[in-house]
N, C-alpha and C positions, 0 to 999 in steps of 0.2 A: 619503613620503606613501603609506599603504595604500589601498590601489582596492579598492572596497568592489562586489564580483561577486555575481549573482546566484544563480550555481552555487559551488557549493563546489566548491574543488578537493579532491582527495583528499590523504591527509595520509599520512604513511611509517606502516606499521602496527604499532600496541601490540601489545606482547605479553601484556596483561593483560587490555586490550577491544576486541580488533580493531580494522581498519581503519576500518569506517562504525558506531562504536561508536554516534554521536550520532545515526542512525535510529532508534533504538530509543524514542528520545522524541520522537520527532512525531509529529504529528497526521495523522488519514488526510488531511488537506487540503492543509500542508504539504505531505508526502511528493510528496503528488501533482502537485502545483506544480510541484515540483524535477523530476520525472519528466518532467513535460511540457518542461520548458526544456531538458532534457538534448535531449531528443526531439527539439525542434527545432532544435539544437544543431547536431547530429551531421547531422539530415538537410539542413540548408545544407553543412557538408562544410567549415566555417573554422576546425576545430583540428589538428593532425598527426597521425600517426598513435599515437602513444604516447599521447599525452592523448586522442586517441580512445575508446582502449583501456580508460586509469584512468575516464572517465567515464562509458564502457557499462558497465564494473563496478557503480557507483554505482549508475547509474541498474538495476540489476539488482538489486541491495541493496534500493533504495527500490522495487521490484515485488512483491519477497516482501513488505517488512515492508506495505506495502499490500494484499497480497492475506491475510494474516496477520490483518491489522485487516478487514476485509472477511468474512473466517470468522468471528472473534468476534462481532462485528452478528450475523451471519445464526444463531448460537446462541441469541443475547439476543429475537430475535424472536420473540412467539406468537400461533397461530392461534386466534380465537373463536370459541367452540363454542356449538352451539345446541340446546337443548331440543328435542323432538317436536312443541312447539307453532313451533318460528323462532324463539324469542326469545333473546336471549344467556343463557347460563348459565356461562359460565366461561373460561378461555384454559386450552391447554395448550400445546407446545412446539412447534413450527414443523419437520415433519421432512421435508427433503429430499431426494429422492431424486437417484440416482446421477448424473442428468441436470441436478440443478439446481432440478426444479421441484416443488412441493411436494406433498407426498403425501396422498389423501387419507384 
């Protein structure tokens, strides 16, 4: 009978698409999911320490590929510009500065 887990274990690694090959097609929401269970996982302190190990990986996997999707959003966003008079006239690109917060 397969037990059907809410965490993925980790799987021996391909040599053709890595190890956490199947992050690359989830959704920032999934990812995030899984992140969060690892998260709480790990901080109850109920697996050993090797599959500690394999799932802080993971869950390291799924922070980039989330922080990765998180960058692309923040490109796709833009700020509305406004005429002389206030009134909107256009979007251009939403630019960031070093700190995060938008430039004006």
């Amino acid at each position: 009978m397969q037990q059907n887990n809410a965490i993925k274990e980790p799987s021996a690694p391909r040599q053709s698409r890595g190890p956490f090959a199947d992050i690359k097609g989830m959704s920032f929401e999934a990812a995030l999911k899984e992140l969060e269970q690892i998260v709480t996982r790990l901080e109850r302190g109920d697996v050993d320490l090797e599959q500690s190990i394999e799932i802080y990986e993971r869950g390291e996997a799924l922070r980039a590929h989330c922080d990765q999707l998180l960058k692309r959003a923040e490109a796709k966003v833009e700020r509305i510009t406004l005429n002389a008079q206030g009134a909107p006239a256009g979007t251009e690109p939403l630019d960031l500065g070093t700190n995060g917060a938008p430039q004006a």
